[in-house]
C-alpha positions in Angstrom: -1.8 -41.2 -1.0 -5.0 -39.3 0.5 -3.4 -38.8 3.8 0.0 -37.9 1.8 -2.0 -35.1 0.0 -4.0 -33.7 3.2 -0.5 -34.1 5.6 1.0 -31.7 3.1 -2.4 -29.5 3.1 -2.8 -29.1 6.5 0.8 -28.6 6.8 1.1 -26.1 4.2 -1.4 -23.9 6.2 -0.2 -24.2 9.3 3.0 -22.6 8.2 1.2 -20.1 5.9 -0.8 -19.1 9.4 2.7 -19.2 11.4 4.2 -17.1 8.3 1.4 -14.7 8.6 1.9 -14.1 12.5 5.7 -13.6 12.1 5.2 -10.8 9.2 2.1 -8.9 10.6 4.1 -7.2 13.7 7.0 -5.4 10.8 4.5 -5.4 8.0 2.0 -3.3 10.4 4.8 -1.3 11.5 6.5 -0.8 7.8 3.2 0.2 6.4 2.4 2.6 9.0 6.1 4.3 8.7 5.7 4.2 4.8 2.1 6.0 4.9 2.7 8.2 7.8 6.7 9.4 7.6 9.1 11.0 4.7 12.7 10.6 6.9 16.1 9.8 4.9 16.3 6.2 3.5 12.7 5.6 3.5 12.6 5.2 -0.1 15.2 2.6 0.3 13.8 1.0 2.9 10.5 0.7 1.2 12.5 -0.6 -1.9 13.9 -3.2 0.2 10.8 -4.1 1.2 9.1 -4.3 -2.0 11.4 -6.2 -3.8 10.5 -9.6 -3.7 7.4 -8.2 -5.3 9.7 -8.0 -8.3 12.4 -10.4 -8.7 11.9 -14.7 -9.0 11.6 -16.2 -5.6 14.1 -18.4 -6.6 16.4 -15.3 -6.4 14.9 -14.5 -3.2 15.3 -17.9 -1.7 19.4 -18.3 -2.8 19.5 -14.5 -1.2 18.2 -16.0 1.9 19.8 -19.0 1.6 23.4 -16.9 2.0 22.1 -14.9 4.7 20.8 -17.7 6.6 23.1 -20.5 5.4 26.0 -21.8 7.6 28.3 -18.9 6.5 26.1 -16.7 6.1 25.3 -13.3 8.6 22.7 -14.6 10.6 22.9 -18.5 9.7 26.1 -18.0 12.1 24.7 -16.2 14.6 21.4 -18.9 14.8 24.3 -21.6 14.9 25.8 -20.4 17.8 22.7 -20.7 19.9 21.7 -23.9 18.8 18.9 -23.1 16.0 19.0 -25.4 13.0 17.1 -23.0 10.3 18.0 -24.2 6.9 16.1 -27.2 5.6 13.3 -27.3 7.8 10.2 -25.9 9.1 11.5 -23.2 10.0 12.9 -22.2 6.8 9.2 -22.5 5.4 8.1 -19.7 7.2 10.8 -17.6 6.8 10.6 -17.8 2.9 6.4 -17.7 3.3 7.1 -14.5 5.4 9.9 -12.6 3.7 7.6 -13.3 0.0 3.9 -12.5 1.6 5.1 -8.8 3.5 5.1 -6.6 0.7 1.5 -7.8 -0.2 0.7 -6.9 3.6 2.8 -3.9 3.3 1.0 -2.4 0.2 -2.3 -3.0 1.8 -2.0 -1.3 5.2 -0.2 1.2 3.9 -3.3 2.3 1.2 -5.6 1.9 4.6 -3.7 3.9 6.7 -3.3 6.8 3.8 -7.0 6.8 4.2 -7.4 7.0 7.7 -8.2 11.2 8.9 -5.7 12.3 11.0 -7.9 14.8 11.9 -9.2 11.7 14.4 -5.6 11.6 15.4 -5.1 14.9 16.2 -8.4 15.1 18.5 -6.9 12.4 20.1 -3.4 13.9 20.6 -5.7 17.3 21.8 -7.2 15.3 24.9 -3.6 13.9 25.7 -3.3 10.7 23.9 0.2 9.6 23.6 1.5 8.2 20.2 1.3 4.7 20.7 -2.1 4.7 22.0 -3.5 7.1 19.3 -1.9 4.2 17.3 -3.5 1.2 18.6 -6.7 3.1 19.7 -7.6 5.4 16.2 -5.2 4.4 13.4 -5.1 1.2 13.4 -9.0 0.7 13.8 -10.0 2.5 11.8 -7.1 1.4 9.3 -8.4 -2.2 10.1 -10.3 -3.8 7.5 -7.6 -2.7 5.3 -4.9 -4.7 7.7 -7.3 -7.4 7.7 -7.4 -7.3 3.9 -3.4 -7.3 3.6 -3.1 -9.9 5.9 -5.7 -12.7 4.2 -3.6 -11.4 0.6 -0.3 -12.3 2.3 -1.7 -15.5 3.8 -2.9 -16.9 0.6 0.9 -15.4 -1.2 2.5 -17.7 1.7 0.2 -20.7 0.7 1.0 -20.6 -2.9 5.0 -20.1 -2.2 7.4 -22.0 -4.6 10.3 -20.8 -5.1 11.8 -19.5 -2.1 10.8 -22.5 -0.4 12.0 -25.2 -2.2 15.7 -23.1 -2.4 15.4 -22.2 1.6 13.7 -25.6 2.9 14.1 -28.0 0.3 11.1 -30.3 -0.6 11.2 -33.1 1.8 8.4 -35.0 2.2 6.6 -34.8 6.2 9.0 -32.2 7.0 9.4 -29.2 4.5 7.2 -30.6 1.6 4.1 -27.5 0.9 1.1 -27.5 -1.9 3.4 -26.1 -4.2 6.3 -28.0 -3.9 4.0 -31.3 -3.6 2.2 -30.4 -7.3 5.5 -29.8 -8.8 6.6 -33.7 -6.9 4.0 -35.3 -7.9 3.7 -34.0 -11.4 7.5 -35.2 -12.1 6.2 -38.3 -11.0 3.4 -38.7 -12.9 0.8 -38.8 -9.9 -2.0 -37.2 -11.6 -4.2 -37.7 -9.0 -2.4 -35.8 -5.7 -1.6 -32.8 -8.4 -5.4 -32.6 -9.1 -6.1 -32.6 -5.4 -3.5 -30.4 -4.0 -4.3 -27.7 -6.9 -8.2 -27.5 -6.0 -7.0 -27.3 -2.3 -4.8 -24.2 -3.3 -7.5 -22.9 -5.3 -10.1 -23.4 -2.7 -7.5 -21.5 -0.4 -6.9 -18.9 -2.8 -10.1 -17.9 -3.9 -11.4 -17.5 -0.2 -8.6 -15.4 1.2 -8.5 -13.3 -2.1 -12.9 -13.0 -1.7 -12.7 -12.1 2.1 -9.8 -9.8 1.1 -12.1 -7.8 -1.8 -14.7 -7.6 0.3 -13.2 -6.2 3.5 -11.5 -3.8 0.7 -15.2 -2.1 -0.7 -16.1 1.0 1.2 
């Protein structure tokens, strides 16, 4: 049962790292949009975003689930070119991503309100085009507070329930996470892989959400 309990650990953060890649490329770019551009539909769009902040990841995941599913949009589209998403690894990032990018959102967003664009415009002054005043002033000196989105979303993807289980099921050695395994185990009445499983996600939790804080002080 030990190796049961760490195959789902290790598992559960190699997604939740996979999850975290996949969102940090839109969340970086959503944030920076949100923080830096009023245009029409940008309330919307950062609505849109926001939203599984708000409503149960169960909702989310059967949301996904039609999108994604056989008949769905783009569960079509991946089925004509071969990709099997529904049910499997796959499917746990997806749901990890889609529920950690608002936390990642929200974060950058703050740190790139509190970058100076008067940095920005010096840069623009000596010839600096957009994109590398982006990568070159804005989003250094918005980093720590990327960096402090990203470790929040990472442990949100780690902790995932609900999304998951509806998107990627709960099968064990190919979709099972922490969260899905406690609530396996529990029905089971196998006391001892809860017990270990929930101080793994706590020891998780409680350093991303630490290194988070403290990139976050001034």
């Amino acid at each position: 049962m030990a190796d049961d309990v760490w195959q789902v650990a290790v598992f559960t953060v190699t997604m939740a790292v996979a999850a975290t890649l996949v969102m940090l490329p839109p969340g970086i770019v959503f944030a920076w949009l949100f923080a830096r551009r009023r245009f029409r539909g940008c309330t919307a769009l950062e609505t849109l975003v926001m939203l599984p902040l708000v409503i149960p990841p169960v909702a989310t995941g059967l949301i996904l689930l039609r999108l994604f599913g056989r008949r769905g949009l783009f569960g079509q589209v991946a089925e004509s070119v071969g990709l099997e998403l529904i049910f499997t690894w796959k499917a746990v990032i997806l749901a990890m991503a889609v529920m950690g990018l608002p936390l990642l959102v929200r974060a950058a967003r703050a740190a790139f309100e509190q970058v100076d664009r008067r940095y920005e415009q010096i840069a623009a002054s000596l010839g600096a085009g957009p994109l590398r005043i982006f990568f070159t002033v804005s989003l250094p000196l918005a980093g720590r507070g990327v960096l402090a989105g990203v470790l929040l979303a990472f442990s949100r993807a780690v902790g995932e329930f609900g999304a998951t289980v509806m998107l990627a099921g709960n099968m064990p050695g190919s979709t099972r996470t922490i969260a899905s395994g406690i609530y396996f185990y529990t029905e089971v009445g196998n006391d001892a892989a809860v017990t270990s499983l929930m101080l793994v996600s706590i020891m998780i939790a409680f350093g991303s959400l630490w290194f988070s804080n403290r990139l976050a002080q001034p």
